[in-house]
N, C-alpha and C positions, 0 to 999 in steps of 0.2 A: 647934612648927611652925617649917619652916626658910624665913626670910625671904629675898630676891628682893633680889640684888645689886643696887647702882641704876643697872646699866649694862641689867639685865632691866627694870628699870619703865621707863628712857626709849624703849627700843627697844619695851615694849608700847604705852605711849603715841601712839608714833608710827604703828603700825596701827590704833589707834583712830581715830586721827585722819582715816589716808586711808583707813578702811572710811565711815567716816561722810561722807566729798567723793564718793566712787564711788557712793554710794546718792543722792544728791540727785536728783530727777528734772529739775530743770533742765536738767543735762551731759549725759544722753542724748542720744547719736548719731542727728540727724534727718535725717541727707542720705539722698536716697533717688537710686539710678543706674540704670541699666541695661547691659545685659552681650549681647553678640550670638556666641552659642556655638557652634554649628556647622552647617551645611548637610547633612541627614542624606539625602535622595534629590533625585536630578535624571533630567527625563527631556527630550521632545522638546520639549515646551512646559510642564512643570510641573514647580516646586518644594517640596521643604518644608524648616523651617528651625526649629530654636528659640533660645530667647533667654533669659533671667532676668533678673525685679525683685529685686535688691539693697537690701537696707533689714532694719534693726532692729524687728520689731514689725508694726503692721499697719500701710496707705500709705492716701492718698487719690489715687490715680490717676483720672482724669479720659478715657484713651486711652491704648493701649499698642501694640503689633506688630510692624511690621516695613515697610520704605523698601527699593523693587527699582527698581534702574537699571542703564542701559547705562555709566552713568559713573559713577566715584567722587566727584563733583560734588554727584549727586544734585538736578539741575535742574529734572528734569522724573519725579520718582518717581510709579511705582504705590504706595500707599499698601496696605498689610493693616490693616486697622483689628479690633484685639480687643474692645474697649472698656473699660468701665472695671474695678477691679481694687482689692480692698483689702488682699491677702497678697503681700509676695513668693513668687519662686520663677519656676520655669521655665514657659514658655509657649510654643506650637508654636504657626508658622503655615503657610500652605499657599496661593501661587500659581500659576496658568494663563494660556493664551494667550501665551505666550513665545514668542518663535521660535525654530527649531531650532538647531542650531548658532552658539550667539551666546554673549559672555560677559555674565556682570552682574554686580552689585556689587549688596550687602546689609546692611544694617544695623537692629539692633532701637531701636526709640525708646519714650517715655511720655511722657505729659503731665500734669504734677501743675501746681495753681495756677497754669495759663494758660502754663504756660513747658515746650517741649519739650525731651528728654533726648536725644542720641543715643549708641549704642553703637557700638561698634569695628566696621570693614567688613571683611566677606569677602565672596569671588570665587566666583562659580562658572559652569559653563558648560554650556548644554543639547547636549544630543546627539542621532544623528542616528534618524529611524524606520528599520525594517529588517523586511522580510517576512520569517515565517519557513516558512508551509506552506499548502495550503486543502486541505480534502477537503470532499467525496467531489471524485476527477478527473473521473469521468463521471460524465453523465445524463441525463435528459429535463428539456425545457423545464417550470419552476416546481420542479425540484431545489432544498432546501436546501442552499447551502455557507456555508461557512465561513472567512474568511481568519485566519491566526493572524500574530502580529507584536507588533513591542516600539515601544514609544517613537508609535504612531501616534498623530497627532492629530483633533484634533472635527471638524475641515476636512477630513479624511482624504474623498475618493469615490473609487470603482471605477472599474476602465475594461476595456470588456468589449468587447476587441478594442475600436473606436472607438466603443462606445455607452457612457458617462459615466450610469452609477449612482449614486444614494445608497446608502450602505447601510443598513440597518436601525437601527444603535447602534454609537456606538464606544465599547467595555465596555471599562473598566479600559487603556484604552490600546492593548491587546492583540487584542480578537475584533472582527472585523467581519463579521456574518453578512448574506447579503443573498439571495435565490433568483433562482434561473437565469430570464434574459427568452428569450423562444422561439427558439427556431433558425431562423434565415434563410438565408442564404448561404451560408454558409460551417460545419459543421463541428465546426471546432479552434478554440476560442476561447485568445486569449492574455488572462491575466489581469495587470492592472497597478494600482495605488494611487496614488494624484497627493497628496500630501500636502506643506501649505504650499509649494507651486511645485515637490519635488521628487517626481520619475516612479521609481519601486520596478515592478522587474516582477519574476516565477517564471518558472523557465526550461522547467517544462511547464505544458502547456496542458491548458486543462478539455477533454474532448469528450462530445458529445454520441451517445448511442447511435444507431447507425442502421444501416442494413439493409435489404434490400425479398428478400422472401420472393416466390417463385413455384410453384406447383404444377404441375408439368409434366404430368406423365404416370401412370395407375395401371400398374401392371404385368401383365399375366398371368402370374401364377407364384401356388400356392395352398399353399406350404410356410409354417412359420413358423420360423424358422432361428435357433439358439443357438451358440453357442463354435463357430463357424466362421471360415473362412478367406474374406478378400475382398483381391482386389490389381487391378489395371490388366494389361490384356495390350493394347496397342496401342489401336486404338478402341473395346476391349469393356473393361467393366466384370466379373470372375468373381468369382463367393461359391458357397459350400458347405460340403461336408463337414458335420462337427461332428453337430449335432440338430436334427430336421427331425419337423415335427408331434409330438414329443418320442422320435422315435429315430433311432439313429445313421442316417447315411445317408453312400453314398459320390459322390451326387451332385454335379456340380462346375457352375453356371449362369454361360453367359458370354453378356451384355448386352451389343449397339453401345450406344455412346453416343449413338448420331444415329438410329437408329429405332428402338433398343428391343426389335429381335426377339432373341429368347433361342434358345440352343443349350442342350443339354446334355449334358454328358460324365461318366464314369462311372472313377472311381479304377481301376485294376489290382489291388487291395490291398485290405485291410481299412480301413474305416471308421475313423477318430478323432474324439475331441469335443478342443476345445483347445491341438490342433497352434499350434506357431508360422508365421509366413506374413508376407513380404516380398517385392513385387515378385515375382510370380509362385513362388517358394521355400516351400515347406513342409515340415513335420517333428512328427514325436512324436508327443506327446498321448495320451489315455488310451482302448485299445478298447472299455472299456466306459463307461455313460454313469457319472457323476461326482455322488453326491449328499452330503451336509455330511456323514454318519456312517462317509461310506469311507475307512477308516485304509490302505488296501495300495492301488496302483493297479496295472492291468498296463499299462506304458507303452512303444509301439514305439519303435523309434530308426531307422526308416525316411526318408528324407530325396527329394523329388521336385523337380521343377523342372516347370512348366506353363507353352506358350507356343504359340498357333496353335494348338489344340485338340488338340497331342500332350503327354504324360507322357514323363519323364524322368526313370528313377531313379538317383540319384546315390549316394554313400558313407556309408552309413548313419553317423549323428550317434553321437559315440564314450560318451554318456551317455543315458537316460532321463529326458526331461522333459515335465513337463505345466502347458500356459501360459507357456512360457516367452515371452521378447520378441525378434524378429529384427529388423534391418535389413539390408538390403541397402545394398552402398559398393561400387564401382567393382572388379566383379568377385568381392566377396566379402560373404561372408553372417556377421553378428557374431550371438551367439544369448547374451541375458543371461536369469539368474534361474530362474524358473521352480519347477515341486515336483519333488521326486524321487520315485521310486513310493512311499515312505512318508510323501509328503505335508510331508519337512522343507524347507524353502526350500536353493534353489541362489543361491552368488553367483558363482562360477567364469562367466568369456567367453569362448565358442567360437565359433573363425572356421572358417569354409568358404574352403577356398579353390577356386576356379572351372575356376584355369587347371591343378589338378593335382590336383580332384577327392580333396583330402585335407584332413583339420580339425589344428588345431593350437589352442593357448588361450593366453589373455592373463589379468593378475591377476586377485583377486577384485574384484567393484566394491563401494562403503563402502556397498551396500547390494543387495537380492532383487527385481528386476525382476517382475509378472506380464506376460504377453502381453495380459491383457485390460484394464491400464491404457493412458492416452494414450504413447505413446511416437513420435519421427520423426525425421528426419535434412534440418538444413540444412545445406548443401554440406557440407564432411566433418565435424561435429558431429554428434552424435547425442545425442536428450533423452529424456530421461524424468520420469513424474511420478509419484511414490507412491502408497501409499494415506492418508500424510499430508497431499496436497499439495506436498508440496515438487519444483521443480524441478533438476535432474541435467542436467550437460553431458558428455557424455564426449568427447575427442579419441584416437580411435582409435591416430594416428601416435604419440604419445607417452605415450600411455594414461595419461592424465590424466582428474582429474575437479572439477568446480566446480560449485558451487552458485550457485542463482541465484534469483530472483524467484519466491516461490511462487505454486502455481498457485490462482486465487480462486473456482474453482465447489467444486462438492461431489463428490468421487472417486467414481464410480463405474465399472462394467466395459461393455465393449465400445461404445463411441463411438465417434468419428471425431477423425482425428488430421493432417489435408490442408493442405499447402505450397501457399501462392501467394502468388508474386511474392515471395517473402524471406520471407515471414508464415505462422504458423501457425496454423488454425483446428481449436481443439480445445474437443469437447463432446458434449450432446446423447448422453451414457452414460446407460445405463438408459431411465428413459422419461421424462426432462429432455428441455428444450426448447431448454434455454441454451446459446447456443455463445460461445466469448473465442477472438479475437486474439493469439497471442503475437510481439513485438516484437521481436527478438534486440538489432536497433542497438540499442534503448534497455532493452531487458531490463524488458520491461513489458508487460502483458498488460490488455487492454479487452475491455468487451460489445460482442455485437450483437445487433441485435434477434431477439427471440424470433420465434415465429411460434402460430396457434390453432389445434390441433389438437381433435375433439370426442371422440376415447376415447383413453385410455392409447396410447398408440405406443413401438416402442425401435426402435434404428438396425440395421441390418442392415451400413451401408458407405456409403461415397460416394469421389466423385474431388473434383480442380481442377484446373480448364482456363479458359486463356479470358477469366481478369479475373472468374470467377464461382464457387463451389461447389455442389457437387451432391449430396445427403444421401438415400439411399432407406430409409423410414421404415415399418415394419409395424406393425399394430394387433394390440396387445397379447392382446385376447380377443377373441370374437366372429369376424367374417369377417378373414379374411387378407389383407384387400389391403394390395398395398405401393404406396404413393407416393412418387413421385420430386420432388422439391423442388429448388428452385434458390435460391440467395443475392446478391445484389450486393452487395456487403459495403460499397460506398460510395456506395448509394441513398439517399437520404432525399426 
């Protein structure tokens, strides 16, 4: 065996030596510290923050956490008290009631054998609350809402228009749910948040539903009227055509507004169900009546004009359509969508023109109009709603088109579609009861109150005049009366 230079035995030697000083439990390392590591969220008035005990082994800490002040002083500290503690290692603490906007200063501390530690100070700085949304906009009094927002604090109350609510809970910072107190006065509530001194408002307002329904008048007339045409002719109110006790008819009924008595007039022509009709203009539609299994339509292309209880036949429509959608604009007649007699949708727009009694067309639009959806024209817009829902602007002059605010009832056929005062009132399809509001300024659409009817009913037509709408409503089965109904859309 080959023996160990003696420059190898003093050099073993001497790690013997200092393996046997390093193991002494004497020299073990008792200092124990603390360490203040990073401030991991801040909000309007709440912090959180951790920190670590430093130390070899296990400790005897007596109190550990965390010192929150406006100063790096630490004068006058909130104290986070953890308590006591016999592992190092990191430990999280968690402050409130801070005021918004302020800065402060932080540091982790321990208390081992009566003498406190502190660790190194960091900054940080609350921010400020911010509303982000409430729903539902409308309702009735004792409506749940909802306000959504960041940074709110516990102090957080409502202010509802000048009446100063609690709210329910302030959840996680974020939700302040509270329910609607009654309608009084006023309406249009403005909604605002007062939190730690400052005032947060939304820039729309909750409103309340409201509406005052009146029943004017039943009608004399014993028809029950389908896919017809209704327009305004001066003080008369005219509907017909279409299906009537369920067949064609070419009956035309024109209604004064003011007493009600009815005339009636009698087409030149054949009969159609689903003509279009604008402003006294009518066209198309199918001569026979229209059930789901009919693949071929025979469709005329007949076009009349109705005014003072004469017909007027104009340039026949240079296409076949059935259901298509008309308006009427300052002498000319726009004609969107509609079936073609094999039932495929049209997008192509034909304009009439008035003053020369000739039609000419504009692009396709980015989608197929029927006539018996909502459609209307405020000053030279013209809308439309799908059978999605969705709302359609078109600007004729530059035949353009934009999308807008969808429409929020449930689509259905032949309702009322009536301008007042800049506003749209459209609803009350089918044998719904519901009628919305549409907003153009704000491109926003609200309820209004419904009304009770005791059997099925669906709309036949209505006008607006006056600050008021007027909706004449038939019963669905049974006896045919029709009632005439009126709305003040800003009753309550």
């Amino acid at each position: 065996m080959r023996k160990l230079p003696a420059l190898s035995w003093a050099f073993l030697g001497t790690l013997l030596v200092v393996s046997q000083l390093s193991c002494e439990p004497d020299e073990l390392s008792t200092d124990v510290n603390v360490y203040t590591e990073e401030i991991v969220f801040t909000s309007g008035e709440s912090a959180i923050m951790t920190g670590r005990v430093l130390a070899q082994g296990e400790v005897q800490v007596t109190d550990h956490g965390f010192h929150i002040d406006t100063t790096d002083a630490f004068l006058n500290p909130t104290v986070i008290s953890l308590g006591e503690r016999s592992i190092p290692g990191r430990f999280v603490g968690e402050v409130h009631q801070l005021n918004i906007r302020n800065n402060y200063y932080c540091r982790a501390f321990l208390v081992e054998n009566g003498e406190t530690k502190t660790g190194n100070v960091l900054s940080f700085e609350t921010v400020s609350p911010q509303l982000l949304d409430f729903y539902p906009k409308e309702g009735i009094s004792g409506t749940p809402i909802t306000i959504e927002g960041v940074n709110l604090t516990a102090d957080a109350k409502i202010l509802w228009n000048n009446l100063m609510i609690p709210p329910q809970a302030v959840i996680a910072e974020a939700i302040l749910p509270f329910n609607a107190p009654p309608l009084s006065d006023d309406p249009t509530i403005t909604i605002r948040v007062v939190a730690q001194g400052d005032t947060l408002s939304f820039a729309d307002p909750f409103e309340f539903i409201i509406g005052e329904w009146t029943q004017l008048a039943e009608l004399d007339d014993n028809e029950r009227n389908q896919r017809h045409v209704y327009f305004e002719d001066g003080d008369n109110f005219v509907y017909g055509l279409g299906i009537a006790m369920g067949h064609m008819t070419s009956a035309l009924h024109s209604i004064n507004k003011n007493n009600y008595q009815r005339i009636t007039y009698f087409l030149p022509s054949a009969p159609t169900e689903g003509a279009f009709f604008s402003n006294g203009y009518f066209g198309g539609g199918s001569f026979q009546k229209v059930t789901s299994p009919v693949l071929q339509l025979s469709v005329s292309r007949e076009f009349w004009h109705f005014s003072n209880g004469t017909f007027t036949k104009l340039a026949d429509v240079p296409v076949e359509l059935y259901k298509a959608a008309a308006i009427e604009n300052d002498g000319k007649v726009y004609v969107y969508g509609g079936e073609r007699p094999d039932r495929t949708r049209n997008q192509l727009i034909w304009v009439y023109d008035e003053a020369t009694d000739s039609w000419d067309f504009l692009n396709p639009a980015p989608f197929s109009q029927l006539g018996s959806l909502p459609h209307f024209r405020i000053g030279n817009y013209h809308y439309f709603i799908t059978e999605g829902g969705q709302t359609w602007r078109h600007e004729p002059a530059t035949d353009t088109w934009q999308r807008l605010a969808d429409y929020p009832g449930q689509v259905d056929e032949y309702g009322v579609s009536l301008v007042l005062d800049g506003n749209v009132y459209v609803g009350m399809q089918g044998a719904s009861r519901k009628l919305y509001v549409y907003r153009p300024a704000s491109d926003t659409w609200r309820s209004k109150a419904g009304f009770l009817e005791m059997n099925p009913f669906y709309t036949i037509g209505g006008w607006a005049a006056d600050g008021h709408v007027y909706v004449i409503r038939m019963q669905r089965v049974g006896d045919t009366n029709r009632i005439l109904w009126q709305l003040d859309p800003e009753a309550f």
